[in-house]
VEXVEX-794581 format. One record per residue (C-alpha): residue number from 0; residue in one letter; x, y, z. Coordinates in Angstrom, 3 decimals, always signed. Layout:
REM residues N
n;res;c1;c2;c3
NUM;A;X;Y;Z;
...
//
This chain:
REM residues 303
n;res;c1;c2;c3
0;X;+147.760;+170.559;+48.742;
1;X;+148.373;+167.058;+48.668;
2;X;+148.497;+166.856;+52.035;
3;X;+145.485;+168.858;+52.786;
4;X;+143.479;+166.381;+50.593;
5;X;+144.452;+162.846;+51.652;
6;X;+143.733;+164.146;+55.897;
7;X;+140.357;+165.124;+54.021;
8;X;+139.911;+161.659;+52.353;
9;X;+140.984;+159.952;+55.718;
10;X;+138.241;+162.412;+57.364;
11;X;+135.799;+161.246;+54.793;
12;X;+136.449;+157.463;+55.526;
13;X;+136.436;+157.731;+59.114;
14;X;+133.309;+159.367;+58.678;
15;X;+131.729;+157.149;+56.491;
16;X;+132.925;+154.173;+58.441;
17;X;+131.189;+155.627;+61.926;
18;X;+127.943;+156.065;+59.915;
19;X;+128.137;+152.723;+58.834;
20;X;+128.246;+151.661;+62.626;
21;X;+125.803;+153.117;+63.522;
22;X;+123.253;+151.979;+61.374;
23;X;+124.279;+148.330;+62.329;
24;X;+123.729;+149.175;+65.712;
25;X;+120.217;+149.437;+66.961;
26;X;+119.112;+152.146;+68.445;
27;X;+119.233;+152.176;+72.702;
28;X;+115.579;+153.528;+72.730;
29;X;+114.579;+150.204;+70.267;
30;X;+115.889;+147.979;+72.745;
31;X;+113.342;+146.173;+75.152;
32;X;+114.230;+147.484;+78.917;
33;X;+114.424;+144.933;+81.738;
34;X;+113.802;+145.924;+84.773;
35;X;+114.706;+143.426;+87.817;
36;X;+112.657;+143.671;+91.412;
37;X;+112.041;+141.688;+94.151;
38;X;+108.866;+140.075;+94.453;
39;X;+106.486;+141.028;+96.509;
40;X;+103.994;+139.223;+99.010;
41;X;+104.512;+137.223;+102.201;
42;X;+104.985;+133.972;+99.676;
43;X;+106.767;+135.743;+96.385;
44;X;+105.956;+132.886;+94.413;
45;X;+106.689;+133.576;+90.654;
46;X;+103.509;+131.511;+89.088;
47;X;+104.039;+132.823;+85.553;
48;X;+107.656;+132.468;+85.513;
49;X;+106.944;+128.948;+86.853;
50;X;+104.633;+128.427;+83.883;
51;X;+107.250;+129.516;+81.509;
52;X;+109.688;+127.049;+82.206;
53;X;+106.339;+123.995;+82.797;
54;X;+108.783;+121.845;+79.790;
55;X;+111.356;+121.986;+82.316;
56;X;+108.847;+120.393;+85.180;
57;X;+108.080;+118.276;+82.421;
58;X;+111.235;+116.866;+81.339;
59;X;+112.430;+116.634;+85.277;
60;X;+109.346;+115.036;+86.400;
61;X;+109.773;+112.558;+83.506;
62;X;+113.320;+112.177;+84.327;
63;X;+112.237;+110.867;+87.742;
64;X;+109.567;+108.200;+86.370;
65;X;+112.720;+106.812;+84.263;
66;X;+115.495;+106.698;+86.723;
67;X;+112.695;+104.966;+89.566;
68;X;+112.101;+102.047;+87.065;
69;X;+114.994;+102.111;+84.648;
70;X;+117.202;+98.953;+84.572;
71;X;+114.263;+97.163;+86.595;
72;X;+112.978;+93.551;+86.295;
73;X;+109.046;+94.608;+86.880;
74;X;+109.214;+98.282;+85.891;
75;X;+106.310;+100.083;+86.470;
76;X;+104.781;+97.317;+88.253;
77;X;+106.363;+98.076;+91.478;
78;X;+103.980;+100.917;+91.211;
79;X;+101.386;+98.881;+92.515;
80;X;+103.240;+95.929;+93.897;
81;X;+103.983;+98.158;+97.533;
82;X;+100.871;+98.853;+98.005;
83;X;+99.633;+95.468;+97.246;
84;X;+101.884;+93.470;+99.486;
85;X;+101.666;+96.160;+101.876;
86;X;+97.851;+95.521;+101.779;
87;X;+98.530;+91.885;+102.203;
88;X;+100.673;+92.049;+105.435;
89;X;+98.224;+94.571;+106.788;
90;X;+95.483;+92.138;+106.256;
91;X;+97.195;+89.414;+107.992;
92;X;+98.122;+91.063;+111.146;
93;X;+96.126;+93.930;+111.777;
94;X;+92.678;+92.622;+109.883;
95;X;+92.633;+88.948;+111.181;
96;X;+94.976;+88.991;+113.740;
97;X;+94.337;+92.289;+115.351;
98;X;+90.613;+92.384;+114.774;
99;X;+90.371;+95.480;+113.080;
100;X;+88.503;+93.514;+109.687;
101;X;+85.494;+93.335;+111.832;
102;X;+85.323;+97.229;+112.473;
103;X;+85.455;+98.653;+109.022;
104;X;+81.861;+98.792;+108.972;
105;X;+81.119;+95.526;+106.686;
106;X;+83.195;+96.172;+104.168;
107;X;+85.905;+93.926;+103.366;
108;X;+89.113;+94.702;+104.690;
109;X;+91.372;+94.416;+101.749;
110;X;+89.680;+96.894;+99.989;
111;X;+89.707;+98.862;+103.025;
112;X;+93.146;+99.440;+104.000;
113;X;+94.249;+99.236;+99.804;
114;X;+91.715;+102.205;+99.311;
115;X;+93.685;+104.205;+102.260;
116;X;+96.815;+103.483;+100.713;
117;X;+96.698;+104.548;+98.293;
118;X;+96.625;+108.385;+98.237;
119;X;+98.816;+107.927;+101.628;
120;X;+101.506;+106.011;+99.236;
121;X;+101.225;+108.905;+97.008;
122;X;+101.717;+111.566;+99.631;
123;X;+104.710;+109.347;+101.505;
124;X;+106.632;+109.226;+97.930;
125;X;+106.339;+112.493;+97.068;
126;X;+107.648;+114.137;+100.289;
127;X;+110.178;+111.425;+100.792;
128;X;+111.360;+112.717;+97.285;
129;X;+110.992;+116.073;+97.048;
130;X;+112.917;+116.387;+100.406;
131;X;+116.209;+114.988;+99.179;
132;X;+115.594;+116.747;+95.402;
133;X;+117.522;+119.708;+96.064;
134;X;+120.373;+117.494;+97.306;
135;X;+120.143;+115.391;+94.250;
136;X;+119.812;+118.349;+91.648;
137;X;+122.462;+120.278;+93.598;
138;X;+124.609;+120.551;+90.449;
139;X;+121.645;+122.010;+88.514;
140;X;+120.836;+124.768;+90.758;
141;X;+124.090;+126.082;+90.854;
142;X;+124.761;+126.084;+87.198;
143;X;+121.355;+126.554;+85.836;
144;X;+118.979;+129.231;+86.317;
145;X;+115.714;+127.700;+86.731;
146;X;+112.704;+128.641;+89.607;
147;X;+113.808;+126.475;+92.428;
148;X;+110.289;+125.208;+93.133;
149;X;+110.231;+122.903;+90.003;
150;X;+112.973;+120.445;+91.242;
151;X;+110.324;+119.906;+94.469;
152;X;+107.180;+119.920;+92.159;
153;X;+108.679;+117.634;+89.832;
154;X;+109.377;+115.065;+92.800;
155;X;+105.687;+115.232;+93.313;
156;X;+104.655;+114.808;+90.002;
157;X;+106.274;+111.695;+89.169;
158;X;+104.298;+110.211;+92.085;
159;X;+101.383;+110.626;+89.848;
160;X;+102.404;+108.139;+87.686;
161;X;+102.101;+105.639;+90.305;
162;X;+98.952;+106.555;+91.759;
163;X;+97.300;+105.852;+87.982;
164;X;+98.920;+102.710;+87.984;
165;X;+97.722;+101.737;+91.310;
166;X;+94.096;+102.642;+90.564;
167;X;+93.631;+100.059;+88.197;
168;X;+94.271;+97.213;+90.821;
169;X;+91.356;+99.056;+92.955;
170;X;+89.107;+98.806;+90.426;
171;X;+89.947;+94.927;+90.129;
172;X;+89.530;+94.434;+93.729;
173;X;+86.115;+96.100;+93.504;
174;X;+85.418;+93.967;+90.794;
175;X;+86.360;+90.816;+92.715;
176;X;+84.983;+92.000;+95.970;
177;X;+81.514;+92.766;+94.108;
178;X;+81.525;+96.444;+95.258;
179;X;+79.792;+98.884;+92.897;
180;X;+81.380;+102.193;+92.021;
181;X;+79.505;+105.380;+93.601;
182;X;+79.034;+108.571;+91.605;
183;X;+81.115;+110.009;+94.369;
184;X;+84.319;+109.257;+92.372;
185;X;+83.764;+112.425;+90.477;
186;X;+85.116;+114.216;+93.768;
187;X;+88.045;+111.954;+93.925;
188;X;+90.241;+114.387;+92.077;
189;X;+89.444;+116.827;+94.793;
190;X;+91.022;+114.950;+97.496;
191;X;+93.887;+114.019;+95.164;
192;X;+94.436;+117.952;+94.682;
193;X;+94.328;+118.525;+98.363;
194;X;+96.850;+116.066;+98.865;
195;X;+99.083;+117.113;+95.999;
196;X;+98.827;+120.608;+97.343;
197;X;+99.972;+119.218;+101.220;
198;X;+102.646;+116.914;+99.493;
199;X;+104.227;+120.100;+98.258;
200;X;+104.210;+122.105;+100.630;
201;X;+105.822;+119.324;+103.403;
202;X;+108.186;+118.414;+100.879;
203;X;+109.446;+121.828;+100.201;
204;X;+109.703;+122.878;+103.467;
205;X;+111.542;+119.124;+103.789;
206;X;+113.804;+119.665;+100.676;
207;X;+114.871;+123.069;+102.068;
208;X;+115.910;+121.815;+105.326;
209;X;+117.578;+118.292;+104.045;
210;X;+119.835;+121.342;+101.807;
211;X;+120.689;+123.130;+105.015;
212;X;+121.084;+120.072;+107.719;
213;X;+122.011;+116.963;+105.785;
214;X;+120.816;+115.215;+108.801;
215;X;+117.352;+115.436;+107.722;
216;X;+117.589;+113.114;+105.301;
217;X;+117.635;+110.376;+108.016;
218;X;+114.434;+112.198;+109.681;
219;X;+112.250;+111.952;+106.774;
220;X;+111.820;+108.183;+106.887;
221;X;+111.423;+108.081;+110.458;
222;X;+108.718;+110.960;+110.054;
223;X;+106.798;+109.063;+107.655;
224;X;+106.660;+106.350;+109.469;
225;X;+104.934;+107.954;+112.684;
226;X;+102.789;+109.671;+110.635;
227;X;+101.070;+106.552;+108.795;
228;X;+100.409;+105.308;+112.304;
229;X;+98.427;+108.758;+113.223;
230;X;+96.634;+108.569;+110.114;
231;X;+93.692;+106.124;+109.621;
232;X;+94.927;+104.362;+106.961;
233;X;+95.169;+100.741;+108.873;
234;X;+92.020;+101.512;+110.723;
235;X;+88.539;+103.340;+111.054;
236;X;+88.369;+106.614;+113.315;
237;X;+85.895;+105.141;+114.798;
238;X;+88.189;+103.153;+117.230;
239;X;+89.442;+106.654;+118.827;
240;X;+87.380;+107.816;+121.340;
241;X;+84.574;+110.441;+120.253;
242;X;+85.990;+113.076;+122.473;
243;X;+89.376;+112.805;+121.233;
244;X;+88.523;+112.299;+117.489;
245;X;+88.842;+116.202;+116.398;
246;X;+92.294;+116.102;+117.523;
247;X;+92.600;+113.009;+114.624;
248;X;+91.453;+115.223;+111.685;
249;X;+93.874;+117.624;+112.472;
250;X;+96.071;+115.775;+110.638;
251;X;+95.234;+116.703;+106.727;
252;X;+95.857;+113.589;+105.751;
253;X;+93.354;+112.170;+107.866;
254;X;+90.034;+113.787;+106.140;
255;X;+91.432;+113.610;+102.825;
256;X;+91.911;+109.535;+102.866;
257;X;+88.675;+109.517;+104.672;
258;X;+87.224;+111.355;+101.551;
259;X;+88.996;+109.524;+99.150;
260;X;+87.885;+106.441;+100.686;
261;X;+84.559;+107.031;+100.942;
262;X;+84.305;+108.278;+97.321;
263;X;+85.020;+104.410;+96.468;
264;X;+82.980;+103.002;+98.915;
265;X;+79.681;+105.310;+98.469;
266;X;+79.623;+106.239;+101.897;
267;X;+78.193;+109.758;+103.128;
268;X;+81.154;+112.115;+103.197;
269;X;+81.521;+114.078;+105.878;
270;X;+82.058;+117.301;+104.983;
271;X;+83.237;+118.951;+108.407;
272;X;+85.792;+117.044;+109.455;
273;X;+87.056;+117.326;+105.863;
274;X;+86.800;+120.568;+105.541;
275;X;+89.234;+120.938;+108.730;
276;X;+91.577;+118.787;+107.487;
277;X;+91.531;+120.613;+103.937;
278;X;+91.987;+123.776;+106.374;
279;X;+95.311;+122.358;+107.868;
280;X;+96.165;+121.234;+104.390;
281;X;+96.101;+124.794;+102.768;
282;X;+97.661;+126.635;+105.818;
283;X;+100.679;+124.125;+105.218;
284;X;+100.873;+124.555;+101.804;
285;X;+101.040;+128.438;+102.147;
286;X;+103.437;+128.054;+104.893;
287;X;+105.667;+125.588;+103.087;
288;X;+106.085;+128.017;+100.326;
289;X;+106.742;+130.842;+102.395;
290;X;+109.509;+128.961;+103.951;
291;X;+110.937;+127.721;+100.632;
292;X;+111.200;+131.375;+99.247;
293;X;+112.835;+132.507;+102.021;
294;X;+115.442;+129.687;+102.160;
295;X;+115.679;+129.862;+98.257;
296;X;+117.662;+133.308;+98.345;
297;X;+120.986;+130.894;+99.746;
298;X;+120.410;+127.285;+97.962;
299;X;+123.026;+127.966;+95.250;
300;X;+125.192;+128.678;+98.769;
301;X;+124.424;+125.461;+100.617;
302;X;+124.153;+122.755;+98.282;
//
């Protein structure tokens, strides 16, 4: 008997004990189900999950704006101090030496060529960066989980800080120049768009290849480079032959510092040849994040 009722109180405990653990344990059908697929689309960009983590973009793109000036004599004045000087040595041998002050149309050179650089400044930083960012931030992508577009995006982003800084010594140059504003600077952030949208999408097709062929790293300079000189940044399209002129807007950047130019200058914007440069500009931006999804499946892999 006394046997019979301690295997019963044992029973009763065990019991009592598994009823206990279960009530501490949710139920299976409470629990929110997850269910993991591959995206779909000929891009499979993740916008929302990009929005999610924006105070990661935030953070890295402020990262970038303090490393650039951080333990620097002039800080954020060098923000405006390249394109200046770069202005200044343009002036000097292309404006007066070369000629090229007398065909901008009467409007003071200076202003001319500082007006073109600066969106093409912009564009040259941001793909220059955003093509060795997934080098850089190698160690974060392979022991974070974040969406691998917002290392690129952030290299673009921090650009913007520089382009506000550089505006101001515009307006001064207006100011000394005696050039009134145009109400065509409410389209300026257009152009700016456009050429943040092109600026991503070279510099993550750039970023993914610089992670596969480390070689690249060496092209993207030299690419800049030649494409400053097929832009009209030093001079007006006007100089290339009328026949051969289309083949100039081709090049997105082309229209887009045309526009941006203009918007400061109150000249009549022409709308065609910008629209065929935004054209170009939007086909590379799809195409660059096409290519970036598809080389995103193996970046934890190659870098």
């Amino acid at each position: 008997m006394k046997t019979e009722f301690l295997s019963q109180r044992v029973a009763g405990e065990a019991e009592a004990a598994a009823e206990m653990e279960v009530a501490r344990t949710p139920a299976t059908a409470d629990l929110p189900v997850l269910t993991i697929e591959p995206l779909r689309g000929w891009i499979g960009i993740n916008w929302k999950e990009i929005w999610r983590y924006r105070e990661v973009l935030y953070f890295l793109t402020w990262r970038d704006v303090k490393i650039r000036y951080k333990q620097t004599i002039l800080g954020a004045s060098w923000a405006f101090i390249q394109p200046f000087l770069t202005m200044v040595v343009f002036t000097i041998f292309f404006g007066h030496l070369g000629g090229l002050g007398k065909k901008t149309g009467g409007i003071p050179y200076p202003i001319y060529v500082y007006a073109g650089l600066l969106p093409w400044t912009f564009f040259a930083n941001s793909i220059t960066a955003s093509g060795n960012s997934l080098v850089r931030d190698s160690n974060l992508i392979t022991k974070v989980y974040l969406p691998r577009l917002i290392i690129p995006l952030a290299a673009v982003g921090a650009g913007l800080v520089d382009l506000g800084v550089a505006f101001i010594v515009l307006f001064g140059m207006m100011a000394f120049y005696h050039t009134s504003l145009s109400w065509q600077l409410v389209l300026m952030p257009l152009f700016v768009l456009n050429v943040i949208l092109i600026a991503t999408g070279v510099g993550s097709v750039l970023s993914s290849l610089t992670a596969t062929y480390h070689d690249f790293r060496y092209v993207v300079p030299f690419m800049v480079q030649i494409w400053m000189f097929i832009t009209p940044v030093i001079y007006p399209p006007t100089i290339v032959p009328a026949k051969w002129r289309w083949l100039l807007f081709i090049n997105p950047m082309t229209g887009l510092i045309e526009g941006f130019r203009d918007c400061f200058l109150a000249h009549s914007l022409d709308w065609p040849q910008i629209g065929i440069s935004m054209a170009v500009g939007l086909v590379l931006f799809l195409g660059g994040l096409a290519n970036f999804r598809i080389m995103e499946k193996r970046l934890a892999d190659i870098t």
